[in-house]
N, C-alpha and C positions, 0 to 999 in steps of 0.2 A: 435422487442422485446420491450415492454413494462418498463418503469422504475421503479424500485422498488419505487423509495421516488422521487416522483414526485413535483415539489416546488422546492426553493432556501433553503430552511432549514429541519431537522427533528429533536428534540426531543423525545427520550425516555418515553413513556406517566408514568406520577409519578404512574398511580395506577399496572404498568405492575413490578408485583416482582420480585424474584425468585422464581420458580418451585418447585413442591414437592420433586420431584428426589435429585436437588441442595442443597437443605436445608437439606435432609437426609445426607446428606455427613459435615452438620456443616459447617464451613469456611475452608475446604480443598478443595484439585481442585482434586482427582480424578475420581468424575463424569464428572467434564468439560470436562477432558484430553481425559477418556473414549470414551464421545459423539461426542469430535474432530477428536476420531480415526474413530468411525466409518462412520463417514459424510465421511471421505477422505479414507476408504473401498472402500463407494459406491460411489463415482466418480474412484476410479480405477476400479472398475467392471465396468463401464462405457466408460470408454479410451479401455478399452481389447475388449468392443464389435463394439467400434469403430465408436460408438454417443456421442463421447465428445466435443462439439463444444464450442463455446463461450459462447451461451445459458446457455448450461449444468455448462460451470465454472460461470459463475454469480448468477447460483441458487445456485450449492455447496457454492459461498461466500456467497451468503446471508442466506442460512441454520446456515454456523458460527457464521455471524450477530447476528442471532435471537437467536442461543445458548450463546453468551456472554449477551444475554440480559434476559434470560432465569436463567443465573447465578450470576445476579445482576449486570451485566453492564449498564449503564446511558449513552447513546451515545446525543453527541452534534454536530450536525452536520449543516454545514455553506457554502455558495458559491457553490453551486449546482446547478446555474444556469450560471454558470461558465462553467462547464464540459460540459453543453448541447449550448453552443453559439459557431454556425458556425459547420459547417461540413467538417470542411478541421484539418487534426490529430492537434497531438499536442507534444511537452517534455512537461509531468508532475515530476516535481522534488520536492522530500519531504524529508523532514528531517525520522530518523528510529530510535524510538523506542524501540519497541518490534516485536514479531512475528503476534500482530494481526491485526495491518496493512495490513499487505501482505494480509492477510485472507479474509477482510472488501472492500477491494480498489475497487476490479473487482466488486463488485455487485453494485457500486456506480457509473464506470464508464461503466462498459461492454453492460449495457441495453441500451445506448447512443452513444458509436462511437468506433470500435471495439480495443482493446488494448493489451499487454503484458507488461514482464519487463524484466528488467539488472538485471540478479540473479547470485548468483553464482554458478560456475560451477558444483559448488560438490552436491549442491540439487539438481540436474539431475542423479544420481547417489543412491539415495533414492529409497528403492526396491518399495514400496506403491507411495510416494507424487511422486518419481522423474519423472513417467512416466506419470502422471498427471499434471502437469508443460508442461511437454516439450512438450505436445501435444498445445500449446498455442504459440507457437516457439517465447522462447523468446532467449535474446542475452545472453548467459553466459560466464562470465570473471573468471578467477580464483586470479588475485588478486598480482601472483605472477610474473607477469610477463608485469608489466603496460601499457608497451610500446605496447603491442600483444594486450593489454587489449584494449587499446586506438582507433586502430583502427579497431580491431573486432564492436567496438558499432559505428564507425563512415561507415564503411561499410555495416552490418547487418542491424543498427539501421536509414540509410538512404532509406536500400531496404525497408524496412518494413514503415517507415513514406512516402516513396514514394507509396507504394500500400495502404493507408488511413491507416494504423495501427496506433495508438499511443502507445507512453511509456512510463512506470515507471518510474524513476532511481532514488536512494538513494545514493546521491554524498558523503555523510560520510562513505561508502563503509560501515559499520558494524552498530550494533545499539548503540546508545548513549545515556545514562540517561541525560546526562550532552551536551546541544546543543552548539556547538564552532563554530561561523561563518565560523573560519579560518583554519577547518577541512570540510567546504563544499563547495567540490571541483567546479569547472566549467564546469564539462563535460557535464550537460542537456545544458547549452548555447551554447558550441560548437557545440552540436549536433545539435539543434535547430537552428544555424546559419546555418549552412554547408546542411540541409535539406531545408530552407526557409520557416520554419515553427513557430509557437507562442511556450512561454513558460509558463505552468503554475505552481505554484507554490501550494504544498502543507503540511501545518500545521500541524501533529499530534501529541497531546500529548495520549498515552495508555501504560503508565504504571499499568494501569488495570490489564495488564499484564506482571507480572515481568520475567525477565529472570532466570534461573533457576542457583543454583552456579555450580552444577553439569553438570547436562543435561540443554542446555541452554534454549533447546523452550519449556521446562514443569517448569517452575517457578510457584510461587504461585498467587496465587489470592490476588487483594485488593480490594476488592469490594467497600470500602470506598472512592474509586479514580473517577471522572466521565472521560469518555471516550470524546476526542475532536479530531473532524475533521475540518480542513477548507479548502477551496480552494481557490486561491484568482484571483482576475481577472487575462486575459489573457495577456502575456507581447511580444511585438513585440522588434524582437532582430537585432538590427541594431548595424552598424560598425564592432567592433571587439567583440560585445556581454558584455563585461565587466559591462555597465548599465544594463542591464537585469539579468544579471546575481545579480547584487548588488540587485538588486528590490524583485531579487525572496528571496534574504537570506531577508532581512528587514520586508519585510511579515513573513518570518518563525518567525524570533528570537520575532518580536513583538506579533504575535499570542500567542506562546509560554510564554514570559513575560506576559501578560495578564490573561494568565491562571493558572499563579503561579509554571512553570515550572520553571527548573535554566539554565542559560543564558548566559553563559560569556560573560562579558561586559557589562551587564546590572543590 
């Protein structure tokens, strides 16, 4: 598979707008929401006929991609040569946002070294996304019960980085407007320690797209927001992991702080 954004960086090219479609709709999002429904249609008709590989989910992310870009999203995209150094998995741990993370991630790592994530249990249970997901077999925690939590990812998420997988995981277990070092947890490190594997760290800020008060993953648009990814080098996790684990928040929160995100503590 071929990389979509081949290079260490991509920028959003300034003259690429918004679409005819999007701009009919003003500054509301239900054409976006629309056009998110039906990208994630047609990768369920795609799980049912039973051609949904990795392939298939990297293009559906990048289809999203190109629709947030489409709807006036500014994507800043950094350390991409990060994700492709060395062929042996990885824990990628990111701070979370919004929902279009999730969306954006696979197309940025899946053309390069095959991956899943630590989601929660109950979007496996989503009649459309949840069987779209789970064909990707990632590790799902429910949240309530931490201890079962803890070692379902240190089981699951050992088998799967032992067969070259890598993973996601969003150690603030929920999304955060507001990044708090000391709400992000240590589980990618333990994991990473207890497999023998690198941890990478990544940055996002996309409040682009906000969470909704209501319905939480159809919030509104701010198109005025630009879109930031980073990744940041690859962290070797020795002893009890606790330095790497620090490395990888310090990279967050400065990213973050740089971008004019809020930061507690900073």
């Amino acid at each position: 598979m071929n990389p979509y954004f081949p290079g260490d960086m991509y920028e959003t090219p300034a003259e690429r707008g918004r679409d005819w479609l999007d701009r009919l709709g003003g500054n509301g999002r239900f054409f976006y929401y629309l056009r998110f429904a039906a990208i994630i249609f047609q990768a369920r008709w795609q799980v049912a006929r039973g051609v949904y590989d990795q392939a298939a989910w990297a293009h559906t992310s990048y289809r999203l991609f190109r629709l947030a870009e489409r709807s006036g999203g500014h994507f800043h995209i950094s350390g991409l040569r990060h994700v492709a150094a060395g062929d042996e998995p990885v824990v990628i741990v990111s701070n979370h946002m919004s929902l279009l993370e999730n969306a954006v991630t696979p197309c940025l790592v899946a053309p390069v070294r095959p991956v899943t994530f630590v989601l929660k249990a109950s979007l496996l249970r989503y009649p459309i996304f949840g069987p779209m997901v789970a064909s990707q077999r990632p590790v799902p925690v429910d949240r309530e019960h931490p201890r079962a939590d803890f070692e379902r990812v240190m089981s699951q998420g050992t088998q799967l980085l032992a067969e070259g997988v890598s993973l996601v995981i969003y150690p603030e277990g929920t999304r955060r407007r507001v990044f708090t070092p000391e709400a992000f947890n240590s589980l990618g490190a333990k994991l990473a320690r207890k497999a023998g594997v690198r941890l990478l760290p990544l940055a996002v800020r996309t409040d682009f797209v906000e969470n909704g008060r209501y319905l939480r993953d159809f919030g509104p648009l701010h198109r005025d927001r630009p879109i930031y990814l980073a990744f940041g080098e690859p962290i070797d996790v020795a002893g009890n992991g606790r330095a790497a684990h620090q490395a990888a928040v310090d990279f967050i929160a400065g990213r973050l702080a740089a971008w004019g995100a809020p930061v507690v503590g900073r």
